[in-house]
C-alpha positions, 0 to 999 in steps of 0.5 A: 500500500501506498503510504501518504507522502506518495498520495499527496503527491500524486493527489498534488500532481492530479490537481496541477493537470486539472487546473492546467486543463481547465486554464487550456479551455479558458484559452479556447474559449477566450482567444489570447490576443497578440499584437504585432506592428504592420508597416507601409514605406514607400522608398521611392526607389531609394532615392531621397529628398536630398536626391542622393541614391542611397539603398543601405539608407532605406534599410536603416529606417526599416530597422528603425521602424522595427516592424513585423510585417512590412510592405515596400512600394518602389522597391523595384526599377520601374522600368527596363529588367525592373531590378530590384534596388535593395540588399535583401540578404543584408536586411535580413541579417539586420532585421529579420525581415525576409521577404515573400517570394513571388513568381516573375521577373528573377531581377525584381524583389517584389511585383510592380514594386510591390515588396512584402518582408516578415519575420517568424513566420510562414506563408501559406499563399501569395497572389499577384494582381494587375491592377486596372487603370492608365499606370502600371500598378499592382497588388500582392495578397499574401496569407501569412501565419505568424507567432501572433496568429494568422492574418491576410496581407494586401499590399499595392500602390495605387495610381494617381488619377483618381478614376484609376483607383475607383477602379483599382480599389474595386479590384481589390474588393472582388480579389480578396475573398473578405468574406472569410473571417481571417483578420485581413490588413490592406497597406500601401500608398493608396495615392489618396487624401481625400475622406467622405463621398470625394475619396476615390477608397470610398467603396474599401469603407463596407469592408475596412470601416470608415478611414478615421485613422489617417497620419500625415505622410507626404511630403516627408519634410513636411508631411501634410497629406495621408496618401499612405494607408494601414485598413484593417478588417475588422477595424477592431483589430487596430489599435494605434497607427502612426508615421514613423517621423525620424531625422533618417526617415524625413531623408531617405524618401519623399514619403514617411513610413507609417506604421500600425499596432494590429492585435491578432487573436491568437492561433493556439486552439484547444487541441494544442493547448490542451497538448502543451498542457499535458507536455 
């Protein structure tokens, strides 16, 4: 028989395992929520106020910025091979920052400019869209699962005339499949400023919620325009946004960054939960 000591620990040892249980069903119930920053950075092809061609500038406000997620526009030449114009190997061992891969042009870093770079993670899909208008323009949608959760990326940069970007806009919409519940964030520079019923993003509003959250980001010496947007879908799910205003940062392109914190609901399910806890 056992004696006491032996049944008062194996007593102790049940009710860790029960309070462990019943703490993993809390969490299934209760999603945890982790938050994660979402950068847009147009680095006008690396050339800055100053109008030097500066790359390794670009990268040292990206590691400022200290995103997890970020888009890049103009990362590419526009025209030619389209080369793309940044060190990627180099931000990597800086930041650990790597960027999607997508099919296209070997040169190019991204498509149509259009560069998406994240750390700790994985990439389930990534798509590329042309989008409509008198420029060459184009988007990336890319399903990423990260430490925080999984969510969807919609990258582009939108045209200059505002008729381009109704249409352009309206393309997005139709290509996202926003009627699955993953936390969605739409990035770029949207080339818009303008809110209400004049905005030519007014039919991203059903979907994203209306653009109150907007920051200054052009020009970047004096930034009086909200041309760079972070949307995100539910609009709950943001939580602060701002330009990333540095010394470096008002240098190296004609726009500022901006940056978003995003709280994502947590992947860990039950099942897994429940598998740690009896780890």
């Amino acid at each position: 028989m056992a004696d006491k000591q032996d049944l008062d620990v194996s007593a102790d040892a049940g009710n860790r395992a029960v309070a462990e249980a019943r703490r993993a069903g809390q969490a299934a119930e209760h999603p945890r929520h982790s938050e994660i920053v979402v950068a847009s950075y147009n680095v006008h092809k690396c050339v800055g106020i100053d109008r030097r061609f500066d790359p390794g500038r670009i990268m040292e406000v990206i590691s400022e910025i200290g995103a997890d997620v970020i888009a890049l526009q103009e990362a590419d030449q526009r025209f030619g091979d389209r080369a793309g114009l940044l060190d990627l190997h180099a931000i990597e061992r800086e930041t650990g920052l790597v960027p999607v891969q997508l099919a296209g042009r070997s040169k190019s870093h991204g498509w149509h400019g259009n560069v998406v770079l994240f750390r700790k993670g994985t990439v389930t899909s990534a798509r590329q869209l042309v989008l409509p208008g008198a420029e060459p323009r184009g988007a990336v949608i890319v399903d990423l699962d990260l430490e925080a959760g999984p969510m969807r990326l919609i990258a582009a940069h939108f045209g200059l005339l505002k008729h381009s970007r109704k249409l352009q806009a309206g393309t997005l919409l139709s290509a996202a499949e926003l009627h699955s519940d993953k936390p969605t964030v739409l990035v770029g520079d949207l080339n818009e400023w303008r809110l209400g019923k004049r905005s030519s993003l007014r039919s991203l509003t059903p979907a994203f919620g209306p653009a109150h959250a907007l920051v200054p980001s052009f020009p970047s010496r004096f930034p009086v325009l909200a041309l760079d947007r972070v949307m995100v879908r539910p609009p709950s799910l943001l939580t602060d946004i701002e330009a990333h205003d540095t010394e470096l940062a008002r240098v190296a392109s004609d726009h500022l960054p901006i940056k978003a914190i995003i709280r994502l609901r947590s992947s860990l399910n039950g099942a897994d939960a429940g598998r740690s806890a009896a780890a």
